[in-house]
LUMVO-977342 format. One record per atom (N, C-alpha, C, O, CB): x, y, z. Coordinates in steps of 0.2 Angstrom, whole numbers, plus 5000, padded with zeros to 4 digits. Glycine has a CB too. Layout:
XYZ ...
//
This chain:
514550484988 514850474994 514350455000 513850485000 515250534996 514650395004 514050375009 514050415014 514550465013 513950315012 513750415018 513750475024 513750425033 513250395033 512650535022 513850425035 513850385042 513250435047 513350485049 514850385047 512750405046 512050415051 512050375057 512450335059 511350385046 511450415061 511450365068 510750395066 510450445064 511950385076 510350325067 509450335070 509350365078 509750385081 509050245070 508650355079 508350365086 508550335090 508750355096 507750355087 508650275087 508850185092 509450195091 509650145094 508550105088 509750225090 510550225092 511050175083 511650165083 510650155102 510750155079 510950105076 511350155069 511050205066 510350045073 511950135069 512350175064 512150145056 511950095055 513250155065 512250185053 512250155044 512550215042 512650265045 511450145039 512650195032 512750225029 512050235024 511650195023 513250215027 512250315020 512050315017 512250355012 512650405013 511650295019 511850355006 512250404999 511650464997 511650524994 512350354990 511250435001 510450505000 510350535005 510850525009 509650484998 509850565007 509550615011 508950555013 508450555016 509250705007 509250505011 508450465015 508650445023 509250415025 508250365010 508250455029 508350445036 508250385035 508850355035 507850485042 507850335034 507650295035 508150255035 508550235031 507350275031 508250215044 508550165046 508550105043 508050065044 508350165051 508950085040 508750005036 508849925042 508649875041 509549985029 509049965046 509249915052 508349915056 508149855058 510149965058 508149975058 507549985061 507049955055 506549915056 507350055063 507149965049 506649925043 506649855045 506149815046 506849935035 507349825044 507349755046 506949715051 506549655051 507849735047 507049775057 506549755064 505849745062 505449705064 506449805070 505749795059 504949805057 504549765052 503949745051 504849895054 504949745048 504549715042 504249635045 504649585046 505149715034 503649635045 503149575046 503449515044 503549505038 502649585042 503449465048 503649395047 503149355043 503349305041 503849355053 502349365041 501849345037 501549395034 501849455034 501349315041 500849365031 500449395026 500949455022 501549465023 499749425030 500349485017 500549525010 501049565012 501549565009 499949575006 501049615017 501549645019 502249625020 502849655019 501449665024 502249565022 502849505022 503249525015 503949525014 502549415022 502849525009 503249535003 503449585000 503749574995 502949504998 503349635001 503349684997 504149705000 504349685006 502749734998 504449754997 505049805000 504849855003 504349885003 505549824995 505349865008 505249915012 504749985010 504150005013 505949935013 505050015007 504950085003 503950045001 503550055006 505750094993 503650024996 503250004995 502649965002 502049985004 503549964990 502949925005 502649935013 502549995015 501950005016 503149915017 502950045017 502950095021 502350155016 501950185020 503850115022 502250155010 501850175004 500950165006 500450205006 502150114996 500950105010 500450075010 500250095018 499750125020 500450005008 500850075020 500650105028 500550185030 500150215033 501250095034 500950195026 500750275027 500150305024 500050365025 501350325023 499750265021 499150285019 498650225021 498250195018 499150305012 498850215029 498250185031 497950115028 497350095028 497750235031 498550085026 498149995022 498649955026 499249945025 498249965012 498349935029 498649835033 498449795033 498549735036 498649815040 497849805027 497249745028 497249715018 497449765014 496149805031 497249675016 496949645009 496349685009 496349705003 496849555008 496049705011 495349715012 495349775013 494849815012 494949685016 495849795015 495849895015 496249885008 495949905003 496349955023 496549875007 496949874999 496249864995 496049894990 497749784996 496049824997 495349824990 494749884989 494249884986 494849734991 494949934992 494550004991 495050044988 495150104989 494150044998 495450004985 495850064981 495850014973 495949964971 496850074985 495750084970 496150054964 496750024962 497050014968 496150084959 497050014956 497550004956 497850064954 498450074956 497549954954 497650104949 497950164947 497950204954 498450244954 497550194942 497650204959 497950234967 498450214970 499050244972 497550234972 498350154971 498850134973 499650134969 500050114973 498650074973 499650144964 500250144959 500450254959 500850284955 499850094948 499850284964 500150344964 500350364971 500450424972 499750404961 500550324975 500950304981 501450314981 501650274976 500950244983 502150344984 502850364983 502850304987 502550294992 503150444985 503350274981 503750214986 503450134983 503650074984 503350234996 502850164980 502550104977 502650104967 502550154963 501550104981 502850034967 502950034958 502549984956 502049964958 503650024955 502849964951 502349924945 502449854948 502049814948 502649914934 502949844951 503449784952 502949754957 502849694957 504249804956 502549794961 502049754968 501549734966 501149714970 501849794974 501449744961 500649754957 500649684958 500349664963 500649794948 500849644954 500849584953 500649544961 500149504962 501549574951 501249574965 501149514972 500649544974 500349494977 501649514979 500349604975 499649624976 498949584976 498449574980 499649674971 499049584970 498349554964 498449474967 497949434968 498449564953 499049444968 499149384969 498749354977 498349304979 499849384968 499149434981 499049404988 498249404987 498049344989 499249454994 497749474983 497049504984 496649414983 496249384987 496849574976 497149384975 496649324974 496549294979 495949284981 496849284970 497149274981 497149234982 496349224990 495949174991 497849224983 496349284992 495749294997 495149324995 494649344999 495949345001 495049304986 494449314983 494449404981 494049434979 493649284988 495049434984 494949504983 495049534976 495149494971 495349534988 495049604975 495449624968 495349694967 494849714970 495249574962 495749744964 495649814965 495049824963 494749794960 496049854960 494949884967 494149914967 494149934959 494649964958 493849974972 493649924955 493349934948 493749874944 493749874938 493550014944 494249824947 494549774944 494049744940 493449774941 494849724948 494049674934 493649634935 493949574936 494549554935 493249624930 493149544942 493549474943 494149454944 494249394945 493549454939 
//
């Protein structure tokens, strides 16, 4: 059963969990460029909440840390490594 929520900002939704998270305030928030641009909400917020906004702060993490991130799954891994390449980067103890 959905539930009818109101956020901080005043914006109504529904929802079927205990999750607060505004989907309407996510929309505002999520970055029109770079790696953050790609990822989903939940997996964004994974990364922010532990202090990475940077390709280059992602690359002092392994990849096994990064995959023990609530909110972050196998699924980002990919666009991850892709974005890292592409900027010569790649998980710390990666190779190459």
């Amino acid at each position: 059963m959905k539930i009818l929520k109101t956020c901080d900002k005043g914006h109504k939704f529904y929802k079927s969990s205990d999750c607060p998270t505004c989907p309407i305030c996510e929309a505002e928030r999520k970055p029109k460029d770079g790696f953050l641009s790609l990822l989903s909400a939940p997996a964004r917020r994974a990364l922010e909440n532990n202090n990475i906004a940077t390709l280059e702060e992602l690359a002092n993490h392994s990849e096994k840390e990064i995959l023990s991130f609530h909110g972050l799954g196998k699924s980002s891994i990919p666009i991850l490594k892709n974005a890292m390449k592409e900027q010569g980067l790649s998980f710390k103890g990666a190779e190459g």
